[in-house]
C-alpha positions in Angstrom: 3.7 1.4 -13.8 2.2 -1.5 -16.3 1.4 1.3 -18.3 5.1 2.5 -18.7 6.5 -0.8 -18.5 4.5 -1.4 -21.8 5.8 1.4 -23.3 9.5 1.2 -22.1 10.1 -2.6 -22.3 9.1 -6.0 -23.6 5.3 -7.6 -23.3 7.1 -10.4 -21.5 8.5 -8.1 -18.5 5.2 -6.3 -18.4 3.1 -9.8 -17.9 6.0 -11.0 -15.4 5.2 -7.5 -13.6 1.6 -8.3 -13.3 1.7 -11.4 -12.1 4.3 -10.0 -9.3 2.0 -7.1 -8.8 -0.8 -9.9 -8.3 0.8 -12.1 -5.7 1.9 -8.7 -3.7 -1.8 -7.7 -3.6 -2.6 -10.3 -1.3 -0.4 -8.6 1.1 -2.7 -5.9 1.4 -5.9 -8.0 1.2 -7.4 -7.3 4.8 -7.5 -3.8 4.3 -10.2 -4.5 1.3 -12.0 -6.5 4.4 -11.3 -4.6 7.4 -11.6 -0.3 6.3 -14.9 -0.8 4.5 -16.0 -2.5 7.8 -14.8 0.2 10.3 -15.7 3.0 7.8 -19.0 4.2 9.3 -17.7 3.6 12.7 -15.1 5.8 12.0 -17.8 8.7 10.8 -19.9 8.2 13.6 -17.1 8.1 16.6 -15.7 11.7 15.0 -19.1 13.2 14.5 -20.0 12.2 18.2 -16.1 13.5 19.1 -15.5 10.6 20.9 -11.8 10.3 20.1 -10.8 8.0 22.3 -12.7 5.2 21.3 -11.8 6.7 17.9 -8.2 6.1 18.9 -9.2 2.2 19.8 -11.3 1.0 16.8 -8.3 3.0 14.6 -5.5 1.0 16.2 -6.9 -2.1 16.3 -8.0 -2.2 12.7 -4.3 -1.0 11.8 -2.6 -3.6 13.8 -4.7 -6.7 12.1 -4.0 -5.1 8.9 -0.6 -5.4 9.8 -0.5 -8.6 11.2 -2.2 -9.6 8.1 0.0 -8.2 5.6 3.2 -8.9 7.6 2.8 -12.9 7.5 1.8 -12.9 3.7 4.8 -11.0 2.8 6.9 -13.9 5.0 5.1 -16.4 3.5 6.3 -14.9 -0.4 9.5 -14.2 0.8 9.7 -17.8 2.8 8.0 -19.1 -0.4 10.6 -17.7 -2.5 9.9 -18.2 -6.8 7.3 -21.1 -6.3 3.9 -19.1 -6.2 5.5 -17.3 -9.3 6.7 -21.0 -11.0 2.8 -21.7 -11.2 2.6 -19.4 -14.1 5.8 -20.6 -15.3 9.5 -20.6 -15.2 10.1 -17.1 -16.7 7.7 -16.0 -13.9 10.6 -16.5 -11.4 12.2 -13.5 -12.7 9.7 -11.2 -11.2 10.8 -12.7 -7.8 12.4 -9.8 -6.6 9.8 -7.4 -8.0 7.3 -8.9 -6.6 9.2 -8.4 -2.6 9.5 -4.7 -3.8 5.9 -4.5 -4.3 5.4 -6.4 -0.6 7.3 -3.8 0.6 4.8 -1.2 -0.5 1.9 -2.7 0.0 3.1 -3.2 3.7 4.3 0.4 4.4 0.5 1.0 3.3 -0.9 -1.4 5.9 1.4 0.3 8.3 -0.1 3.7 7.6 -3.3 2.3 8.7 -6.7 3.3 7.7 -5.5 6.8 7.2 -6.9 7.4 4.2 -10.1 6.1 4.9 -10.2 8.2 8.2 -9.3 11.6 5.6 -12.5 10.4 3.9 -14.7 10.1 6.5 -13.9 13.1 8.3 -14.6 15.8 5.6 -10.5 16.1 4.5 -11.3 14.6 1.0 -9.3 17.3 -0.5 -5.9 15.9 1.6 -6.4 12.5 1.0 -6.6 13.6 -3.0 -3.9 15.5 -3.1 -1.8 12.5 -1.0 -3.0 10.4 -3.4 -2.0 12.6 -6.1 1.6 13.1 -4.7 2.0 9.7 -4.6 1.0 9.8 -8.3 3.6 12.4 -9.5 6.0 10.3 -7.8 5.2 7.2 -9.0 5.5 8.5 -12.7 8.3 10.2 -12.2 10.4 7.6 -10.5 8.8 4.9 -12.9 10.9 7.5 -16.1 14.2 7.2 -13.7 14.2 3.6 -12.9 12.4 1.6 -15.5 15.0 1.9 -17.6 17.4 1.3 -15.9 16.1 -1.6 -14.0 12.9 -2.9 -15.7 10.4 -4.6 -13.9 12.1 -4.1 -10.3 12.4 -0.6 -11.0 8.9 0.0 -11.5 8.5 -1.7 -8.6 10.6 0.3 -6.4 8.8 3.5 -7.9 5.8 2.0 -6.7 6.7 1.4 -3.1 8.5 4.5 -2.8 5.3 6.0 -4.3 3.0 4.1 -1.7 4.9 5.1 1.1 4.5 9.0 -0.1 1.1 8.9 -0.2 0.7 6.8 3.2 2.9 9.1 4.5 1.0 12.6 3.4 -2.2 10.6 4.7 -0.7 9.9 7.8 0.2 12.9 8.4 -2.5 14.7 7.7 -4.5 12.7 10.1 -2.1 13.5 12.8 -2.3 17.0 12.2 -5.6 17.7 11.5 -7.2 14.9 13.9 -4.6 14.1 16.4 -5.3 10.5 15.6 -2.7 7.6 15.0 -3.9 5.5 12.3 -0.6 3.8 12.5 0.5 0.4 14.0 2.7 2.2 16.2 1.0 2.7 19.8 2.2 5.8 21.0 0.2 5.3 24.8 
């Protein structure tokens, strides 16, 4: 998306879009923390089939994520333009973009470790081609809507992109694993 935002619009909408895209990472920060953790437990539980406590470790680690992500993304939106002011006044502009990107980043949290589970469980190949749906989409929506509605428009294609790929993942571990890697407790 920064990528095509260069070459579709201004250097001033691209930096306001990276700065957005910045703040919106945070949302997403415990899953840097939390998947690497649980990552050989998650190898280890499946080689040993032990499902259910598979199940537990995969739950729990998806709800913090959540939880996590959830109150940064109330604290941006609660926050409203003043993170974004610190860079300076134009910044503000990339408000809405940056909510957009939020969005995404907590669709992904909701998916859970999914992806990781794919990688740990021998279905590389499904979590690449997730990932590389999610890709397609992402450039394709990023032609449509950039522009038309610059920097928010690359964000949207990026959190409609996001939750393609979380949503392949996701369903590629309930299919192949019977696992939930998602928030949702279905039990």
């Amino acid at each position: 998306d920064i990528l095509m935002l260069g070459w579709m619009k201004s250097d001033a909408e691209v930096g306001i879009y990276n700065v957005a895209a910045r703040f919106s990472d945070f949302t997403a920060f415990s899953l840097l923390i939390i998947t690497p953790i649980i990552a050989p437990s998650i190898s280890r539980l499946f080689s040993l089939n032990e499902k259910v406590k598979l199940q537990k470790l995969v739950s729990k680690a998806a709800r913090a994520n959540f939880i996590f992500a959830f109150v940064i993304t109330a604290l941006l939106l609660i926050m409203g333009k003043v993170p974004l002011k610190i860079f300076g006044n134009e910044f503000t502009d990339g408000y809405y973009c940056m909510l957009l990107l939020c969005g995404g980043q907590l669709l992904t949290t909701f998916a859970g470790p999914a992806g990781n589970i794919l990688l740990m469980t021998g279905f590389e190949k499904l979590a690449f081609y997730s990932g590389l749906a999610g890709m397609v989409i992402n450039i394709g929506l990023n032609f449509l809507w950039i522009p038309l509605y610059g920097i928010n428009g690359a964000a949207a294609a990026t959190a409609c992109s996001l939750f393609v790929w979380n949503g392949l993942q996701t369903y590629f571990v309930f299919r192949k694993l019977k696992i939930n890697p998602t928030v949702i407790n279905f039990n």
